[in-house]
C-alpha positions in Angstrom: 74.6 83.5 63.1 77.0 82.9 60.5 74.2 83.9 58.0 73.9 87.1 59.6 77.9 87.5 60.0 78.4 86.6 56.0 75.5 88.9 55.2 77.1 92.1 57.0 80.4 91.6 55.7 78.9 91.6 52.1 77.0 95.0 52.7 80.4 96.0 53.5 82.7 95.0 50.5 79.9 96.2 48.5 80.0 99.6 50.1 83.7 99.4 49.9 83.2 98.4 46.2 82.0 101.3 45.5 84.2 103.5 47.1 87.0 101.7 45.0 85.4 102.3 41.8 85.2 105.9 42.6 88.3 106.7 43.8 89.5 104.3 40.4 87.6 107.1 38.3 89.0 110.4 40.1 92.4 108.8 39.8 91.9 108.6 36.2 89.9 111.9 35.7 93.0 113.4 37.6 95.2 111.7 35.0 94.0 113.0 32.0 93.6 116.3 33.7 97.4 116.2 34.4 98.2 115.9 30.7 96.0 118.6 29.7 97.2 120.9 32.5 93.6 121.1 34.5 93.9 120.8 38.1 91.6 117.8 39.0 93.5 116.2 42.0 96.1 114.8 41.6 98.2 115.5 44.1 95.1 115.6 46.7 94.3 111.3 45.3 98.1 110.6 45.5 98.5 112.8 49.4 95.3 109.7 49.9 96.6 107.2 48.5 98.8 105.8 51.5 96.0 106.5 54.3 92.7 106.0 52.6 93.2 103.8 48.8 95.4 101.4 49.8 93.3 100.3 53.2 90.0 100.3 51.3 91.9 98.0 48.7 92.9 95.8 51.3 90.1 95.7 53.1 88.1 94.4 50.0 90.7 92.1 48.7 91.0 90.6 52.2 86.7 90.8 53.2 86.5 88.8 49.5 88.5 85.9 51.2 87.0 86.1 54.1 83.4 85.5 52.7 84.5 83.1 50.2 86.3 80.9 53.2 82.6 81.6 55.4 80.4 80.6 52.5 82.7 77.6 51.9 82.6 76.8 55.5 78.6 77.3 55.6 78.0 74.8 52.7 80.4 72.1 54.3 78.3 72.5 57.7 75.1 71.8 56.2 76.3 69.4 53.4 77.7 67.4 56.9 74.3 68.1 58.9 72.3 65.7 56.5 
């Protein structure tokens, strides 16, 4: 069970990975767009930032913990079953 639990939560953050990464990119595509006066978002990532960018991060930062603390708790389980 926790197998299964540890291995859905890491299809997740890798998912959510992802997502980061991109939305990392856009922000700096949108950046250097700013500077050479292209319109390539910026004001659409920043109107995202609060609802969508800042969850995602803290869902990752916060499933990272959370399978470190289930793999640390599933080694200590069968380290003690022996």
């Amino acid at each position: 069970m926790i197998a299964k639990i540890s291995n859905l939560i890491n299809n997740l953050l890798t998912a959510n990975v992802f997502f980061v990464i991109f939305s990392f990119v856009w922000f700096l595509i949108a950046i250097v767009g700013k500077y050479l006066h292209l319109p390539f978002g910026l004001l659409v990532w920043q109107s995202l930032w609060q609802p969508l960018f800042l969850p995602a991060i803290s869902v990752l930062m916060g499933g990272a913990i959370l399978s470190g603390t289930i793999s640390y708790v599933s080694k200590s389980l069968d380290r003690s079953s022996f």
